[in-house]
MOPAC internal coordinates of N, CA, C and O (Angstrom, degrees):
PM7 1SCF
backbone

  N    0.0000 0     0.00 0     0.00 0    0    0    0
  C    1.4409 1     0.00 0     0.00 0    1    0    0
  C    1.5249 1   110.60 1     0.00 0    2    1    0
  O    1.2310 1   117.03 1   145.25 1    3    2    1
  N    1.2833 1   123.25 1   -34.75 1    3    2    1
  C    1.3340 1   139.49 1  -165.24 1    5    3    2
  C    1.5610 1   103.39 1   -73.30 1    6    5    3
  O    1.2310 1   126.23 1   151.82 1    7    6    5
  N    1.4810 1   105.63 1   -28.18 1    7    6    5
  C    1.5322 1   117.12 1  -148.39 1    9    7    6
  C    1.8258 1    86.95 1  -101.20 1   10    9    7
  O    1.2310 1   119.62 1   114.31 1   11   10    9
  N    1.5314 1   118.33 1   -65.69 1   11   10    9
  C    1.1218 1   130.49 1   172.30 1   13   11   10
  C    2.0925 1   111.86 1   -25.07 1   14   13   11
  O    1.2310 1   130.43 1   140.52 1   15   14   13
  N    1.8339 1    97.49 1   -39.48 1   15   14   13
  C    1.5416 1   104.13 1  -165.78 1   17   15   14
  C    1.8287 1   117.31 1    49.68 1   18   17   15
  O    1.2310 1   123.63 1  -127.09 1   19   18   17
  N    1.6816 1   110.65 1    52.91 1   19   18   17
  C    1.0913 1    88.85 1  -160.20 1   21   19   18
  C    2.0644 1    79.71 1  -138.22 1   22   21   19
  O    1.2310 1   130.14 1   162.84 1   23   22   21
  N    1.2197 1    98.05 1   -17.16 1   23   22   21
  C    1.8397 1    94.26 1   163.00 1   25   23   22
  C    1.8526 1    77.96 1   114.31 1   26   25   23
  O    1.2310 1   125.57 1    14.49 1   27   26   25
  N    1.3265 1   106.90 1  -165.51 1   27   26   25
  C    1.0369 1   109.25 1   163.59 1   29   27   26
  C    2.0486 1   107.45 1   145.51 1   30   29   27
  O    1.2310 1   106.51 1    -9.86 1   31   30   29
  N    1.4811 1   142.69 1   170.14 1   31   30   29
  C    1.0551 1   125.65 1  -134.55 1   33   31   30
  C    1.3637 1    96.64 1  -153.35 1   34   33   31
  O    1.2310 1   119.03 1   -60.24 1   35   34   33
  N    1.3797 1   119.45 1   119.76 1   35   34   33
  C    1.4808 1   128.94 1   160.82 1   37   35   34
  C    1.3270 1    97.04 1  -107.62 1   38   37   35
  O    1.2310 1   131.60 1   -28.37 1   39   38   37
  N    1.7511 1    95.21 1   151.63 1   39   38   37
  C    1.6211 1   114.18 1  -178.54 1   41   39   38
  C    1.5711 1    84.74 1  -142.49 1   42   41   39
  O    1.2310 1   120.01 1   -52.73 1   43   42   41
  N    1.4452 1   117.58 1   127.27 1   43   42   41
  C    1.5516 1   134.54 1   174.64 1   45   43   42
  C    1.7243 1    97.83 1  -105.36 1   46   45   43
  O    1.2310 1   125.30 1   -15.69 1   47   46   45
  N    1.5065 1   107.43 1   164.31 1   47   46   45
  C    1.7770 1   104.36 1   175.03 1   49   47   46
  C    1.6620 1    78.32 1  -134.10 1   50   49   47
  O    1.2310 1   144.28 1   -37.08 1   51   50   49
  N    1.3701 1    70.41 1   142.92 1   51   50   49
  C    1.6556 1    94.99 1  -167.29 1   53   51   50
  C    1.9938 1    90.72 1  -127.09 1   54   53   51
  O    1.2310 1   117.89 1    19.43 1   55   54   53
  N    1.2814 1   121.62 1  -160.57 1   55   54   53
  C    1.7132 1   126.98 1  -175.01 1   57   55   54
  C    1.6496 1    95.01 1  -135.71 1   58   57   55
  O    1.2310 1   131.20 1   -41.78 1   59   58   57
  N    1.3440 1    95.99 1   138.22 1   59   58   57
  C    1.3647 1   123.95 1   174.82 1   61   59   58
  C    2.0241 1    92.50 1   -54.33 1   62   61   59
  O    1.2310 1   116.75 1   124.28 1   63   62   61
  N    1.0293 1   123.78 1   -55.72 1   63   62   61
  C    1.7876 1   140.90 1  -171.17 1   65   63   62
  C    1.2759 1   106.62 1   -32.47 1   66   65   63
  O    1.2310 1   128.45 1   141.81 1   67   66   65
  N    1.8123 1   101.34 1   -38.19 1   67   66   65
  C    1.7349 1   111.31 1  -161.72 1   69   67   66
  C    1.8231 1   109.18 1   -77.77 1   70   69   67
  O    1.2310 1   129.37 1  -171.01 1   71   70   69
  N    0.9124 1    99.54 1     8.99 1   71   70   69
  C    1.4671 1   131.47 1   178.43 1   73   71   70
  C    1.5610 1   130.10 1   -82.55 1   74   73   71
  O    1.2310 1   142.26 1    92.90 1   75   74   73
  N    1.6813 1    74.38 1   -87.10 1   75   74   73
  C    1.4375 1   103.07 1   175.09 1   77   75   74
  C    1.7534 1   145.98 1  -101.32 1   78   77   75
  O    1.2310 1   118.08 1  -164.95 1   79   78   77
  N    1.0567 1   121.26 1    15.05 1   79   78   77
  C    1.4687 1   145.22 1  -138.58 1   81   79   78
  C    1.7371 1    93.02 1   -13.21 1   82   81   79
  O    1.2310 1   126.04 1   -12.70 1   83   82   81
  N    1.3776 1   106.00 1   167.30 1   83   82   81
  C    1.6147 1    97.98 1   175.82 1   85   83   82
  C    1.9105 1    85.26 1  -152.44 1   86   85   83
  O    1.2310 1   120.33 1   -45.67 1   87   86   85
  N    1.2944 1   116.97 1   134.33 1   87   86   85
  C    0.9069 1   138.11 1   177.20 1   89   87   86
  C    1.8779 1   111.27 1   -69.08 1   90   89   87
  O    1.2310 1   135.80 1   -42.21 1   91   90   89
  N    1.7640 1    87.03 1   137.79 1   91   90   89
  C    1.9432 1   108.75 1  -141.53 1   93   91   90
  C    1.1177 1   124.64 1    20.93 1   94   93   91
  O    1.2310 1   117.73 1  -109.38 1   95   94   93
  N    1.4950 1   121.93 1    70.62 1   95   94   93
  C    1.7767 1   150.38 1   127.67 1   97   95   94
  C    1.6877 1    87.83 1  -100.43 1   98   97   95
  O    1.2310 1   133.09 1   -70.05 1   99   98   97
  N    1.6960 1    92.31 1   109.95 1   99   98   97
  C    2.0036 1   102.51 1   178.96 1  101   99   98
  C    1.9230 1    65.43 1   -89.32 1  102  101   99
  O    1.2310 1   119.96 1   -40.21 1  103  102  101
  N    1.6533 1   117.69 1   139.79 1  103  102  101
  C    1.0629 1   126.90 1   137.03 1  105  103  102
  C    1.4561 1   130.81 1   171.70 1  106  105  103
  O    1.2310 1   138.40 1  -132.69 1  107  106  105
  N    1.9043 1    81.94 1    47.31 1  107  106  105
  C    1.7140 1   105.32 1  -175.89 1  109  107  106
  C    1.5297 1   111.13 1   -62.74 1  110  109  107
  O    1.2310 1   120.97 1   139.87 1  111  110  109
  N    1.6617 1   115.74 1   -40.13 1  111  110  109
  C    1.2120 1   100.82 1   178.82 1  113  111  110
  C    1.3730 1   117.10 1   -79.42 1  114  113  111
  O    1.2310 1   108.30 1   164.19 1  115  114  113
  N    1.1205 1   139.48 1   -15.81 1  115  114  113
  C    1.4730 1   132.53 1   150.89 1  117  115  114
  C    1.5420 1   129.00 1   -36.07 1  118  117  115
  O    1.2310 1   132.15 1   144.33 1  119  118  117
  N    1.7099 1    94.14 1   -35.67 1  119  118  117
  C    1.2917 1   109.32 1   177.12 1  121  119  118
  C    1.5703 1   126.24 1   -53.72 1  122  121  119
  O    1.2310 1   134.70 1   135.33 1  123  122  121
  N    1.6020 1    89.18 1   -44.67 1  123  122  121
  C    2.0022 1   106.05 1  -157.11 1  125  123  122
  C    1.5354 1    85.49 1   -55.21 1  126  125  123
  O    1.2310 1   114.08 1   136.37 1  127  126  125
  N    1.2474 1   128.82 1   -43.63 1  127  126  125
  C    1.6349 1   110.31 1  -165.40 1  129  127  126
  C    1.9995 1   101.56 1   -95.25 1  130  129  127
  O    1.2310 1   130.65 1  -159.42 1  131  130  129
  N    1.3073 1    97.06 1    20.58 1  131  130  129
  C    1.5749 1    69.03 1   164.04 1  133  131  130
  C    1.7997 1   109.69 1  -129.46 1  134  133  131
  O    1.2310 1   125.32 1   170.99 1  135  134  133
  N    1.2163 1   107.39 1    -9.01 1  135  134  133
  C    1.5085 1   125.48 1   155.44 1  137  135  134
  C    1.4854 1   111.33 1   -70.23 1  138  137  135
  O    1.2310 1   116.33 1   161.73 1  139  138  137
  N    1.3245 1   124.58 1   -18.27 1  139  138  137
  C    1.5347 1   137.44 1   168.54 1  141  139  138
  C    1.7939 1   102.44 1   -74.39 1  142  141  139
  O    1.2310 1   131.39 1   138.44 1  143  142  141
  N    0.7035 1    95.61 1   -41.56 1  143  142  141
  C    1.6535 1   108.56 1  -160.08 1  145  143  142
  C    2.0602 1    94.10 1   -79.49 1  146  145  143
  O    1.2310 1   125.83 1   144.77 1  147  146  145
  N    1.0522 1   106.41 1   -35.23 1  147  146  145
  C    1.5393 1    99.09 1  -171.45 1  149  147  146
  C    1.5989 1   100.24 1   -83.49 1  150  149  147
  O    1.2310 1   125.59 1   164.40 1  151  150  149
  N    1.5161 1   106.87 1   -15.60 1  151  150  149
  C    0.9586 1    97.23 1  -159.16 1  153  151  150
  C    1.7265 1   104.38 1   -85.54 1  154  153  151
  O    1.2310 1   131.80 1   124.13 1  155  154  153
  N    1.0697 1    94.83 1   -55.87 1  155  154  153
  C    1.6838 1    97.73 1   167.24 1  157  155  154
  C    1.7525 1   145.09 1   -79.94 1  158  157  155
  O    1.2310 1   131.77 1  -160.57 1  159  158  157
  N    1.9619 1    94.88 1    19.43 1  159  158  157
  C    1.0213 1   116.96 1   156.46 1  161  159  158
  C    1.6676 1   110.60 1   -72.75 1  162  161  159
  O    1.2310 1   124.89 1   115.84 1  163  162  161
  N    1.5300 1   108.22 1   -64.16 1  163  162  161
  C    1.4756 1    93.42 1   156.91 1  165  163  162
  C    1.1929 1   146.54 1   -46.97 1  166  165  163
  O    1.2310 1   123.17 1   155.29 1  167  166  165
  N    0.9444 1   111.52 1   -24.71 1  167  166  165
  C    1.6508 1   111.45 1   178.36 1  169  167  166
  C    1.6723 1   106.06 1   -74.18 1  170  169  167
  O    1.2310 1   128.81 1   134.23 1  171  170  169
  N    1.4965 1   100.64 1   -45.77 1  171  170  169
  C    1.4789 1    99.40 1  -178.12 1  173  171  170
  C    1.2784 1   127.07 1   -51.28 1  174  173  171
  O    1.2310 1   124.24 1   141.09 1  175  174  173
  N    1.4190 1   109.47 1   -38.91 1  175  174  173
  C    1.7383 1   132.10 1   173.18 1  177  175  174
  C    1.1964 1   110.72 1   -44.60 1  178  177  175
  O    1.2310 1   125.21 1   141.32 1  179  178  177
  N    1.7129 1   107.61 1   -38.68 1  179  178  177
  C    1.5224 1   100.61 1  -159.83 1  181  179  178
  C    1.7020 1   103.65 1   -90.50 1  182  181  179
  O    1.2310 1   128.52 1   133.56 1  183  182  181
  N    1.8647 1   101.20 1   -46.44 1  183  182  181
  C    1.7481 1    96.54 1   157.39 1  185  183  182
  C    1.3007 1   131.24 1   -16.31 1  186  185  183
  O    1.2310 1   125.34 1   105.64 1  187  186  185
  N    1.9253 1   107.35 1   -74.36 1  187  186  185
  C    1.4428 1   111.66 1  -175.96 1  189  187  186
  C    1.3202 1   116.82 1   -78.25 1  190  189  187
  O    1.2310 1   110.54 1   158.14 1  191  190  189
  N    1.1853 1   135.38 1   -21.86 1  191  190  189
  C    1.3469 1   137.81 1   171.78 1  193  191  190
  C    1.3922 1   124.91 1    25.50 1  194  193  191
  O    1.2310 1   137.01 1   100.87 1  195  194  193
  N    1.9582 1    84.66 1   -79.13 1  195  194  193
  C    1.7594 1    99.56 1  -156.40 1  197  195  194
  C    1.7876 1    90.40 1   -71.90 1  198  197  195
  O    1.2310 1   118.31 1   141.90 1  199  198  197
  N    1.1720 1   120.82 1   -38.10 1  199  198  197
  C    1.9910 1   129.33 1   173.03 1  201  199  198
  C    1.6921 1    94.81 1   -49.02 1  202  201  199
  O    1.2310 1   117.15 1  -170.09 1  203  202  201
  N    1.2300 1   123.02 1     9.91 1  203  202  201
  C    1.3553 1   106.85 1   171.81 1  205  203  202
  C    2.3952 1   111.06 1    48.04 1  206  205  203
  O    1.2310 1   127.64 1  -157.00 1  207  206  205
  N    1.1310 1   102.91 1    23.00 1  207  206  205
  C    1.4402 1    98.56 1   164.40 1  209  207  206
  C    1.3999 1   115.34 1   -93.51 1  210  209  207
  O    1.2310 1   117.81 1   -61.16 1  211  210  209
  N    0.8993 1   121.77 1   118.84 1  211  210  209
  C    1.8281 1   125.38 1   160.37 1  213  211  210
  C    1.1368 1   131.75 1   -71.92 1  214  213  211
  O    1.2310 1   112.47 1   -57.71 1  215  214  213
  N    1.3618 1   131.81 1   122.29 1  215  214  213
  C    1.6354 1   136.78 1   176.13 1  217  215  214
  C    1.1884 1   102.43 1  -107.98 1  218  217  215
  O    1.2310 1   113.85 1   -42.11 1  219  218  217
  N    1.3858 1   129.24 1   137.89 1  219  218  217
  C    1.5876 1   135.69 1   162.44 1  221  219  218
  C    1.6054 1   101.12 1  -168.64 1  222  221  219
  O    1.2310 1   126.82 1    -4.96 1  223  222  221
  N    1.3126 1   104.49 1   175.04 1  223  222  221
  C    1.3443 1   126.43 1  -163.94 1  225  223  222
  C    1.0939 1   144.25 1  -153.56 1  226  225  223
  O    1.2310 1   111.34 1   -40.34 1  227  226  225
  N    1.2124 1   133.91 1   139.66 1  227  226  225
  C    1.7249 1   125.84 1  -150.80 1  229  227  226
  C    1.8978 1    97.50 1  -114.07 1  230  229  227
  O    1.2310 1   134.28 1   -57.37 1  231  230  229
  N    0.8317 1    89.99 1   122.63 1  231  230  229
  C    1.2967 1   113.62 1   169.94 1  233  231  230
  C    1.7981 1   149.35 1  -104.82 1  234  233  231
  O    1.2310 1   126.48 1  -121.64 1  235  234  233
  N    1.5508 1   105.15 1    58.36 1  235  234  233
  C    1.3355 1   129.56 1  -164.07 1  237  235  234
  C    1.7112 1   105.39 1   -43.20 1  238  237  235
  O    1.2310 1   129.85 1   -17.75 1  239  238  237
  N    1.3710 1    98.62 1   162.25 1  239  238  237
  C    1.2303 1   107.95 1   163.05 1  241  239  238
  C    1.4691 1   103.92 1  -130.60 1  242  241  239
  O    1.2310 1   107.43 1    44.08 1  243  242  241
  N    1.7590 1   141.03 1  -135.92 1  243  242  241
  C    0.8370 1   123.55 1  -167.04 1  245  243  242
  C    1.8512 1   110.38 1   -90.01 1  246  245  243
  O    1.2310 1   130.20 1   -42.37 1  247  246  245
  N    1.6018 1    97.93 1   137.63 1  247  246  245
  C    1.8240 1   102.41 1  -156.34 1  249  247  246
  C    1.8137 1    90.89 1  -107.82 1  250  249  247
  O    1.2310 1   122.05 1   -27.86 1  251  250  249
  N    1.7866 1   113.68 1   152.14 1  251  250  249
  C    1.3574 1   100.31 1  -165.47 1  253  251  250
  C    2.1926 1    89.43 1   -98.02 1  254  253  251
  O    1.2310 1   115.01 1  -106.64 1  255  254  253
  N    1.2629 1   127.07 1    73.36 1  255  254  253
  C    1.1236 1   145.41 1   156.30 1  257  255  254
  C    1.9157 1   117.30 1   -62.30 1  258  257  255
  O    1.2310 1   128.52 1   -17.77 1  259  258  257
  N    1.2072 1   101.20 1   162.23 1  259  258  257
  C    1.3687 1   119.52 1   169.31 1  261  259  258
  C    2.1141 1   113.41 1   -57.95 1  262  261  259
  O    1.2310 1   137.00 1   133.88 1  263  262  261
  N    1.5899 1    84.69 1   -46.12 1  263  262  261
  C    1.9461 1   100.11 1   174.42 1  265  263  262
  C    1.9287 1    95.04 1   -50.77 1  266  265  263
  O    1.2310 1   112.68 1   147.58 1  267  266  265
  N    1.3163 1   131.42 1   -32.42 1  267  266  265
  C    1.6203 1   124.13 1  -175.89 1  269  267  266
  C    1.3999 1   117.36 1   -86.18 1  270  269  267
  O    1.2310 1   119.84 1   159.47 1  271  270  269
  N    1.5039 1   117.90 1   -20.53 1  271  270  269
  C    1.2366 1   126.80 1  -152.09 1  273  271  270
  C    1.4656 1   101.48 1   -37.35 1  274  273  271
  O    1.2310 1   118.13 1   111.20 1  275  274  273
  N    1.1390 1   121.18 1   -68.80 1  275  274  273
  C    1.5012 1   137.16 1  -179.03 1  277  275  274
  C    1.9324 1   112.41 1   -47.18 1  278  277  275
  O    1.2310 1   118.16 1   154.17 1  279  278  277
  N    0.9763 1   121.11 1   -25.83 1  279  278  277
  C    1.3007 1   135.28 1  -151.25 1  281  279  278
  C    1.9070 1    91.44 1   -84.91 1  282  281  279
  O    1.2310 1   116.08 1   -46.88 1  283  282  281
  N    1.2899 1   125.06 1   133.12 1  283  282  281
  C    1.5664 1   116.67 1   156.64 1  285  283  282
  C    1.0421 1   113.79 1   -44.97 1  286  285  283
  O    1.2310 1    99.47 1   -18.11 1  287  286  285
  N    0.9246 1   154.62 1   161.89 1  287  286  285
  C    1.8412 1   166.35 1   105.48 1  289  287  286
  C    1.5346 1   112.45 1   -18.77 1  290  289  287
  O    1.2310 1   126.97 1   129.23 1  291  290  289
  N    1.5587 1   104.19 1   -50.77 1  291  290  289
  C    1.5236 1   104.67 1  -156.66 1  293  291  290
  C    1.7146 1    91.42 1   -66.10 1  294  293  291
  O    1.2310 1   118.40 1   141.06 1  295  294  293
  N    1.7214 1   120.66 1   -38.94 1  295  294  293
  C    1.4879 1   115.09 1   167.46 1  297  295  294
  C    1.0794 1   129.84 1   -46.72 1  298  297  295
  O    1.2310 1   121.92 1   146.24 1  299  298  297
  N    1.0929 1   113.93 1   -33.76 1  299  298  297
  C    1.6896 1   122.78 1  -179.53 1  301  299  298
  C    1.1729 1   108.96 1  -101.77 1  302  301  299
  O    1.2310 1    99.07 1   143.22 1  303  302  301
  N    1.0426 1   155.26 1   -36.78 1  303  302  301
  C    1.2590 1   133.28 1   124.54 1  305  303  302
  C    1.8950 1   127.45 1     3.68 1  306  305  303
  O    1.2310 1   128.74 1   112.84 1  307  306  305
  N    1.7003 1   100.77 1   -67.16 1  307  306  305
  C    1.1844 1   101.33 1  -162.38 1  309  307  306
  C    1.9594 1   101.17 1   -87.27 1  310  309  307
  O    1.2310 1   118.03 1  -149.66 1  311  310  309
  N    1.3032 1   121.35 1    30.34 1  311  310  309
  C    1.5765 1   127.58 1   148.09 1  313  311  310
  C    1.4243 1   121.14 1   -91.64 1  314  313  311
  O    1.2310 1   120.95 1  -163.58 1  315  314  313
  N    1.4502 1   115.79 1    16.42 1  315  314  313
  C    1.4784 1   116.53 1  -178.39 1  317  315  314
  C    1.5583 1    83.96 1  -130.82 1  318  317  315
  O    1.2310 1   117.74 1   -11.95 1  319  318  317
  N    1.5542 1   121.90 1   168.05 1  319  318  317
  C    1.4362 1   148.70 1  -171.96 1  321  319  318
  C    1.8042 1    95.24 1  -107.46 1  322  321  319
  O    1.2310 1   127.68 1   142.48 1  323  322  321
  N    1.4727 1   102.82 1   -37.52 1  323  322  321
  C    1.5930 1   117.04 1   168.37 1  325  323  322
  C    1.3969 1   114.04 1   -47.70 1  326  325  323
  O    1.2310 1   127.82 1   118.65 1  327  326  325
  N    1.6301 1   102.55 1   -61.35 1  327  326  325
  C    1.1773 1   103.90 1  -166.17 1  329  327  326
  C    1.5739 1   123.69 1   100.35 1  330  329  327
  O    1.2310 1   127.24 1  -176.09 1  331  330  329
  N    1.2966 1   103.68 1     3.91 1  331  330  329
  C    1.4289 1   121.00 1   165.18 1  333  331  330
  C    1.6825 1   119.86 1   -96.26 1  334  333  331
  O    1.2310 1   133.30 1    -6.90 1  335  334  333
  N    2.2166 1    91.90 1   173.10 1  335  334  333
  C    1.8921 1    76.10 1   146.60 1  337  335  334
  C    1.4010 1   102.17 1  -141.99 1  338  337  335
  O    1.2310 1   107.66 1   -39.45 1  339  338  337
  N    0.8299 1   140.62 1   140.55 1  339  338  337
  C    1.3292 1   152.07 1   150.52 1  341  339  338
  C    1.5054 1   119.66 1     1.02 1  342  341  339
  O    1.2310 1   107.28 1   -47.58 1  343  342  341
  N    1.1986 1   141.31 1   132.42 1  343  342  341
  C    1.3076 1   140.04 1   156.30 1  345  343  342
  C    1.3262 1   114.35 1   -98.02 1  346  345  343
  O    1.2310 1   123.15 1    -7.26 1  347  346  345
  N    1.7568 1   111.57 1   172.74 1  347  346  345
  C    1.4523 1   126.95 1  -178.14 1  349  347  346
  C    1.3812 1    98.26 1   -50.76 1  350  349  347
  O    1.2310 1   130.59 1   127.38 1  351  350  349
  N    1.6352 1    97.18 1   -52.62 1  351  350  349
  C    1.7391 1    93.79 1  -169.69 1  353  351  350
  C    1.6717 1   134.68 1   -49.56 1  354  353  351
  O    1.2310 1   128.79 1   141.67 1  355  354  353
  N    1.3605 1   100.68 1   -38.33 1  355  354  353
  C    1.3504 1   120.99 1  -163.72 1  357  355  354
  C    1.4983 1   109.05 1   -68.71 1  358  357  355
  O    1.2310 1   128.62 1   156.19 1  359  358  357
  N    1.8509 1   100.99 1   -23.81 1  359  358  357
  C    1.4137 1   121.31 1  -177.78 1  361  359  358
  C    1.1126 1   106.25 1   -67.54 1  362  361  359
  O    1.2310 1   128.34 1   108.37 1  363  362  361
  N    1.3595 1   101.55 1   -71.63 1  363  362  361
  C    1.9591 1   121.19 1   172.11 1  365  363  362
  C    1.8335 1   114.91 1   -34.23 1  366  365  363
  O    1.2310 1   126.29 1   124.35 1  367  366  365
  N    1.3223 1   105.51 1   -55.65 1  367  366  365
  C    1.9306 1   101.59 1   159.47 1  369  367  366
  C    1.2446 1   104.82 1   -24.81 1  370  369  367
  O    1.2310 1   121.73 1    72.46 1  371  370  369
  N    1.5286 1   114.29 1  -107.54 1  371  370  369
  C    1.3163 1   162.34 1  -174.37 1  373  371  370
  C    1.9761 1    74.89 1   -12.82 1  374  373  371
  O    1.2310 1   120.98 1   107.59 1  375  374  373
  N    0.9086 1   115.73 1   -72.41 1  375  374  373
  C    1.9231 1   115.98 1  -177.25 1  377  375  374
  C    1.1884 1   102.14 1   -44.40 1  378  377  375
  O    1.2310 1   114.36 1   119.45 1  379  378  377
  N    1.3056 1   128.29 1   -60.55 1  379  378  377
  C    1.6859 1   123.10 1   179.83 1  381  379  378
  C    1.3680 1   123.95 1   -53.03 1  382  381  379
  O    1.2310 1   129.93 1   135.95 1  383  382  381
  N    1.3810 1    98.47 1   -44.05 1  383  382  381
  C    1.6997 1   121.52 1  -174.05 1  385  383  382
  C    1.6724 1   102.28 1   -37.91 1  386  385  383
  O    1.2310 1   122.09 1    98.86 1  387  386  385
  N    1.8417 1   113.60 1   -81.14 1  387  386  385
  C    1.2041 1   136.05 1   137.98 1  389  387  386
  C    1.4341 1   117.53 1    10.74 1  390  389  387
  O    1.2310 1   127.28 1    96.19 1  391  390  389
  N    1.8742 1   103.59 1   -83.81 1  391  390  389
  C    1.3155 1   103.33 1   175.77 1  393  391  390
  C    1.4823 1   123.22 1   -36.27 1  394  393  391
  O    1.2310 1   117.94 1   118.14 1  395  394  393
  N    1.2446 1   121.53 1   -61.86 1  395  394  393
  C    1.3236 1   133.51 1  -158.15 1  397  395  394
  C    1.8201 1   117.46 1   -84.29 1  398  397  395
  O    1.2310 1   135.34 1   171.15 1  399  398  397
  N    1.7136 1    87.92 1    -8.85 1  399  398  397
  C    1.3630 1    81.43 1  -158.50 1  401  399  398
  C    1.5206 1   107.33 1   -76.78 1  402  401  399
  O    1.2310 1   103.75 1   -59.97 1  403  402  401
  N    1.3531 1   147.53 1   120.03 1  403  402  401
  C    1.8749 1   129.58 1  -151.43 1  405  403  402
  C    1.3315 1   101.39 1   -82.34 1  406  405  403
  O    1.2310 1   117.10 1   144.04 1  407  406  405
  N    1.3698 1   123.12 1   -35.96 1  407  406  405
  C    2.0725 1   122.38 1  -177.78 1  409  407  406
  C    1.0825 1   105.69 1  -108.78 1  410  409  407
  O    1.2310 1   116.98 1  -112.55 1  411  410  409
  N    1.4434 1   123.35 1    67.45 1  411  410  409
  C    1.3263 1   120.37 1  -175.43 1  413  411  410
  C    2.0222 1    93.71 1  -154.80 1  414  413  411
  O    1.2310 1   122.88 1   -77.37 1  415  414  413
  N    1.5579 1   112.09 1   102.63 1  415  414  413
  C    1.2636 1   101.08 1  -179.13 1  417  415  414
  C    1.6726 1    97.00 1  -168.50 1  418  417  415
  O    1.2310 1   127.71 1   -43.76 1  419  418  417
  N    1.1185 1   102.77 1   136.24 1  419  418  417
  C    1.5689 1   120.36 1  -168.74 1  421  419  418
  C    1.3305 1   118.90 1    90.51 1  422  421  419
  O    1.2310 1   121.32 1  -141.94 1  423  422  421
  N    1.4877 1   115.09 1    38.06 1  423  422  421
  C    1.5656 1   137.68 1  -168.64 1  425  423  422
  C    1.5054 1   100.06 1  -112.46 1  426  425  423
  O    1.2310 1   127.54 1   -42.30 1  427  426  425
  N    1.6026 1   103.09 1   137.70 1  427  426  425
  C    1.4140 1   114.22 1   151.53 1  429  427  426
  C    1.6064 1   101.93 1  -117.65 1  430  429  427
  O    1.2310 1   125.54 1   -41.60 1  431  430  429
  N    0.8906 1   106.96 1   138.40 1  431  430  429
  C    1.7727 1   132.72 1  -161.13 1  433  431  430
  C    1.5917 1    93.75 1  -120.64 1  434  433  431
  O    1.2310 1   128.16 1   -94.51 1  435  434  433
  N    1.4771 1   101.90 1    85.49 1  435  434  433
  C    1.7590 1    95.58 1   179.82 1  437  435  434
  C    1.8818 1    98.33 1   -94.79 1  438  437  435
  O    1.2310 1   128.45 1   -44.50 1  439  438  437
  N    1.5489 1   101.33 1   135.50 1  439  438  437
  C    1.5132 1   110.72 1  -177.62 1  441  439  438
  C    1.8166 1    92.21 1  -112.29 1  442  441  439
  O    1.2310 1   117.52 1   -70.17 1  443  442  441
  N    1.2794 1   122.32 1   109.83 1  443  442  441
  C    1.4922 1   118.26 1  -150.71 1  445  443  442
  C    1.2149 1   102.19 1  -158.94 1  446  445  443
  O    1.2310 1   109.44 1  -179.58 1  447  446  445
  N    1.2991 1   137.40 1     0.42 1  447  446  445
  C    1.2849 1   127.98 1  -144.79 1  449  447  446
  C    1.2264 1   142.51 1    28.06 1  450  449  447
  O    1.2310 1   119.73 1  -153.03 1  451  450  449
  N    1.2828 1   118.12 1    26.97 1  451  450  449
  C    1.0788 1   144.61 1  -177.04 1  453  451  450
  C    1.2716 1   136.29 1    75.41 1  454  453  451
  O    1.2310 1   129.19 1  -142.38 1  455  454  453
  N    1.6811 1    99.90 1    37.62 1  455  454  453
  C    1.3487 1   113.75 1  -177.44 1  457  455  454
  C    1.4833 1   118.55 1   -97.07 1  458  457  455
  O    1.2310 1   123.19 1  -160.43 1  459  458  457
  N    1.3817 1   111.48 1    19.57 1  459  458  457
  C    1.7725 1   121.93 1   173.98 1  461  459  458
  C    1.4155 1    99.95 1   -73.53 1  462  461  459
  O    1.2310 1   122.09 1   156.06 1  463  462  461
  N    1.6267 1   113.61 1   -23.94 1  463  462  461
  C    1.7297 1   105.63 1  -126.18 1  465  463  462
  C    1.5665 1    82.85 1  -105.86 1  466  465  463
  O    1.2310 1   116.54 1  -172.92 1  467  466  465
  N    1.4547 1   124.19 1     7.08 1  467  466  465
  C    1.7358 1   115.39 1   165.69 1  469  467  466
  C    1.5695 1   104.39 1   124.29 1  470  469  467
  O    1.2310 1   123.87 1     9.52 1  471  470  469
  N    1.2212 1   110.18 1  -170.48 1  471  470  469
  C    1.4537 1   122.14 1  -172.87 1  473  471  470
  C    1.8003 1   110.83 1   -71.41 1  474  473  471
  O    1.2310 1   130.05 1   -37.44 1  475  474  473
  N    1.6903 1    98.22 1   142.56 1  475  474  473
  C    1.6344 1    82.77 1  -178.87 1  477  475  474
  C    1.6208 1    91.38 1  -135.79 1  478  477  475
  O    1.2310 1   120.10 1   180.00 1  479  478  477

């Protein structure tokens, strides 16, 4: 991108969790690298900036994947304030969204049902 001089856009997926912790989800050490990851998405943003490169990041909460199959719904469900869970798709947006968006960089884009935004 640097070489190209033409700007250009990384989107990392980071966890809705690294956020918000939610009491018994054990998955602090999962966390350290995804609270790492938000963290130095920003930094990067501000690095590449004036190179016109963008860093931002999607930030799931619970996604309805193969990793849940086993899992109830009504549980996963009840980690959103929504009351949902997330699909592949909604993930895949939130990546495009990002991509395309040109003044949009040093973002975490949590798709969570609104479980970034605190206790419900």
């Amino acid at each position: 991108m640097q070489a190209q001089k033409t700007g250009g856009s990384i989107v990392s997926i980071t966890a809705a969790l690294a956020a918000n912790p939610i009491a018994g989800v054990t998955a602090s050490v999962a966390m350290i690298t995804k609270g790492g990851l938000e963290t130095v998405t920003r930094h990067l943003a501000m690095e590449y900036a004036k190179q016109h490169i963008r860093f931002n990041a999607v930030a799931p909460g619970a996604v309805d994947t193969p990793l849940h199959a086993n899992n109830p719904k009504d549980a996963l469900r009840s980690l959103a304030p929504m009351g949902t869970i997330s699909t592949v798709e909604d993930i895949a947006s939130a990546v495009v969204y990002l991509t395309e968006a040109g003044q949009i960089t040093g973002e975490v884009l949590h798709v969570d049902g609104g479980a970034h935004v605190g206790k419900w």
